[in-house]
C-alpha positions in Angstrom: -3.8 21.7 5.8 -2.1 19.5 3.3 -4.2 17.5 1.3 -3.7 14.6 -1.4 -3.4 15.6 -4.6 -3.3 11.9 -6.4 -7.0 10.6 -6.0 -7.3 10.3 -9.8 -4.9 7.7 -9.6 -6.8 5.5 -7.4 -8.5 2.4 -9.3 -10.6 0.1 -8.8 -8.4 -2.9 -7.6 -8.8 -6.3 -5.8 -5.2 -7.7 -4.3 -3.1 -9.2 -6.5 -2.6 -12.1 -3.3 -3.4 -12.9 0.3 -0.2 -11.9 1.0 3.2 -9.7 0.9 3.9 -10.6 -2.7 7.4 -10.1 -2.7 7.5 -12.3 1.0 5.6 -14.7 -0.5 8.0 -15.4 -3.1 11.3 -15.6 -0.5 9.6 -17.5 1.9 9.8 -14.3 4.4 6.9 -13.1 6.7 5.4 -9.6 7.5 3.9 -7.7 10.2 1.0 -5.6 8.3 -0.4 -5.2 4.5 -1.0 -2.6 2.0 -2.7 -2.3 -1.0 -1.7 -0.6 -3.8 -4.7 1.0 -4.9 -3.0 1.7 -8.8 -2.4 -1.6 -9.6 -3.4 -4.0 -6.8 -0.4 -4.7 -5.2 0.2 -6.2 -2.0 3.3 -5.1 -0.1 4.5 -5.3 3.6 4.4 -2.0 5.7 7.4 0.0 7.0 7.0 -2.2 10.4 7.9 -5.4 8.5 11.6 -6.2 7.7 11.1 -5.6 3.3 9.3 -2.9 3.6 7.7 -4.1 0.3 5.2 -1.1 0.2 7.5 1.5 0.2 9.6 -0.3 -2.2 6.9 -0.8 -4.9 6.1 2.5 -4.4 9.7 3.5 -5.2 10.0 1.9 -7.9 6.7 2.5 -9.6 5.7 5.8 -8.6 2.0 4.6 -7.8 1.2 7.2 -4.7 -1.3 6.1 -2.7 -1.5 2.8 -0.8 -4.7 1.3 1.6 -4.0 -0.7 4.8 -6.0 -4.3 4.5 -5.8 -5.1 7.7 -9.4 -6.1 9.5 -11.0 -2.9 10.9 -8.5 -0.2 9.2 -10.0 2.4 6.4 -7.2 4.8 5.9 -4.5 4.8 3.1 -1.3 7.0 2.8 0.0 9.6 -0.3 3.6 8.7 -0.5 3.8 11.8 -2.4 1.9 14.4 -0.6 2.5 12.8 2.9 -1.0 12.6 4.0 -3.5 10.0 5.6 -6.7 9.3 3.5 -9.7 8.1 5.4 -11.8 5.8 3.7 -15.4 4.5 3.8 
C-alpha cells in the first residue's frame, strides 16, 4: 500500500486568503479550495477552471495540499499520489 513520503514538509500554516489567490487577483471564481500546507497557499482544485493548486504545486514543488472546505479532513501527496486523512 503506497504511502506518503513528504510529511516532514508539512508546516504549521494558516491560509494566505479567503480565497483562490490567483482568482482573486483576475477577478475569476472557483469550485473548491486547497491549502498548501508548506507555505499556506490557497489554490483552486482540479474541478475549477485554473486549477491553481496543481499549478502552485508545479511550480514550487511543495507536495502535499489539504482541502478547506467545511466538513473535509483529507489532503493529497502530489508526489506519492496518495490521500492523507486528517484529524
Amino acid at each position: 500500500m503506497a504511502h506518503c513520503t513528504h510529511t516532514d514538509q508539512i508546516n504549521d500554516v494558516s491560509p494566505n486568503t479567503n480565497g483562490c489567490e490567483e482568482c482573486l487577483k483576475i477577478g475569476s471564481t472557483w469550485v473548491h479550495l486547497r491549502l498548501c500546507l508548506t507555505c499556506g497557499h490557497v489554490g483552486c482544485c482540479d474541478q475549477s477552471l485554473h486549477k491553481h493548486a496543481t499549478k502552485h504545486f508545479h511550480a514550487t514543488n511543495h507536495p502535499i495540499i489539504q482541502s478547506i472546505e467545511p466538513g473535509e479532513d483529507w489532503g493529497w501527496c502530489y508526489i506519492d499520489q496518495v490521500m492523507l486523512e486528517f484529524e
